[in-house]
C-alpha positions, 0 to 999 in steps of 0.5 A: 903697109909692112915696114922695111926690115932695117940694119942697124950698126952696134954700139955698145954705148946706147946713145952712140947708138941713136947717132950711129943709126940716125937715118934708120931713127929717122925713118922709124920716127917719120913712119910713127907721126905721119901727119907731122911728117908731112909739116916738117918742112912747113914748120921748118920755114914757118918757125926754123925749127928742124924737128928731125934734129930736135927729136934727136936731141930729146932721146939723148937727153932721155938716154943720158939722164940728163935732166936739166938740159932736157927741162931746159930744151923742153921750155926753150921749145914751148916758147918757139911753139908758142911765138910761130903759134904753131900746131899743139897737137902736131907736137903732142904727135911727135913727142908720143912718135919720139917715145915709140922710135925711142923704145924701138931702139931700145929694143934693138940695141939690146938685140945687137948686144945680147942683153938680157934684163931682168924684170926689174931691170925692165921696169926701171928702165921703162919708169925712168924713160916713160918719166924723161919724155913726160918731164919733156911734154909737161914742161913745154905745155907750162912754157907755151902756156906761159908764153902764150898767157904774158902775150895776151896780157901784154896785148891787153896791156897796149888795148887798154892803154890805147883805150885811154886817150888823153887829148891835149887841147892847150897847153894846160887842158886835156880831154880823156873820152871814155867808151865802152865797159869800165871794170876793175882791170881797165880801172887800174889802167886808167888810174896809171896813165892819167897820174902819169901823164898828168905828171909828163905833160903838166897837166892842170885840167883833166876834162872826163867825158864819160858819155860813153860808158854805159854802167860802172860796177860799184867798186869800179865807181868807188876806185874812180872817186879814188882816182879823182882824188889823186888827179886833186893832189896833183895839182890837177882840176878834174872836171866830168862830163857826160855823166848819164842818168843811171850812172848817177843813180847808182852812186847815189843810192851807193852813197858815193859823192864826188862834189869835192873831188870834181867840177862836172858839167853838161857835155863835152862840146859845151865844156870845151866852147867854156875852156877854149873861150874861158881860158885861152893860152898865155 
């Protein structure tokens, strides 16, 4: 389809230019991104952001140089594309229609004002505009990755720590069933919240059911004994249970002892029936 001859407004300031002839840049830049245009009410809702507004805003900081201010809305925008998880590649789309309907302007501003630019002239413009609207694109993809990566890790963060249960079942014993693959992340996890809470609650026996942990690496089983010894120095009794067949073999031939560190015993219930009859509250 032939797009409509436009009129346009002189200025000889380029900026003042864009802002005098906002419906025709408007216009130019829907018909350069068709398949943003089509989201732009839906990303509007979705995550308030007016995308005809922003991309007004890039090609003047684009225009005037200013620089710092175009770093700054590029990463305050990574993050608002990141927190609605909206589309990358809409706004890959976009920004390349920005650059496009930028040039266009470019070109008939200079029309309207009889310029005319020398080859160098040109090719200096063309560096620093083309250079603008990458800084743009470059420091929006560090920011929503940023954003994007402490999310994650805060999620993980919460996982884990919902992943370490620490049970009171008096008001000096706690259990802590373990489950599933213990690595070298969650281990640190696991050595945060039992010092902590040890420390919160007063806790003087600290049960460990580890008869749902598969398999532990050796370093992971190393930083465990380590973490038994700090429940010691705190004045807590650590005692395990559940230990399975496997498990015991590794840290033997890995030659890693726990005898000093921890009181282990059979299973679980069997552990609980002792310190529920053995050591009754106060």
């Amino acid at each position: 389809m032939l797009e409509m001859e436009r009129t346009y407004r002189g200025n000889n300031d380029i900026a003042e230019f864009i802002i005098d002839n906002r419906e025709n840049f408007q216009q130019k830049l829907l018909s350069e991104a068709v398949n943003v245009a089509s989201k732009i009410n839906e990303i509007l809702q979705r995550g308030n952001i007016d995308l005809l507004k922003n991309a007004e805003r890039l090609a003047l900081y684009v225009v005037e140089r200013r620089e710092e201010e175009l770093i700054d809305f590029a990463k305050q925008e990574g993050v608002a594309w990141a927190e609605h998880s909206l589309t990358l590649s809409f706004k890959l789309e976009w920004v390349q229609a920005i650059r496009r309907t930028l040039w266009h302007f470019l070109y008939e501003y200079d029309k309207l004002n009889d310029a005319n630019s020398t080859r160098e002239s040109f090719y200096r413009q063309e560096k620093e505009v083309n250079d603008h609207v990458d800084e743009f694109l470059n420091n929006f993809f560090i920011s929503y990755s940023d954003y994007k990566d402490e999310m994650l890790k805060s999620q993980r963060n919460l996982v884990e720590h919902l992943s370490v249960p620490i049970i009171p079942i008096s008001s000096s014993v706690a259990v802590l069933p373990l489950i599933g693959m213990i690595d070298s992340y969650r281990i640190q996890t696991i050595e945060e919240k039992v010092l902590m809470e040890i420390s919160s609650i007063k806790i003087q026996t600290l049960i460990m059911d580890l008869s749902g942990i598969a398999d532990m690496e050796i370093d992971v089983i190393v930083h465990f004994k380590k973490i038994l010894s700090g429940i010691k120095m705190m004045g807590c009794e650590a005692v395990l249970t559940g230990l399975r067949a496997e498990l015991v073999r590794k840290m033997i031939q890995a030659g890693v002892t726990i005898e000093t560190q921890a009181e282990t015993k059979g299973t679980l219930q069997q552990t609980l029936r002792e310190y529920l009859v053995l050591k009754p509250e106060q």
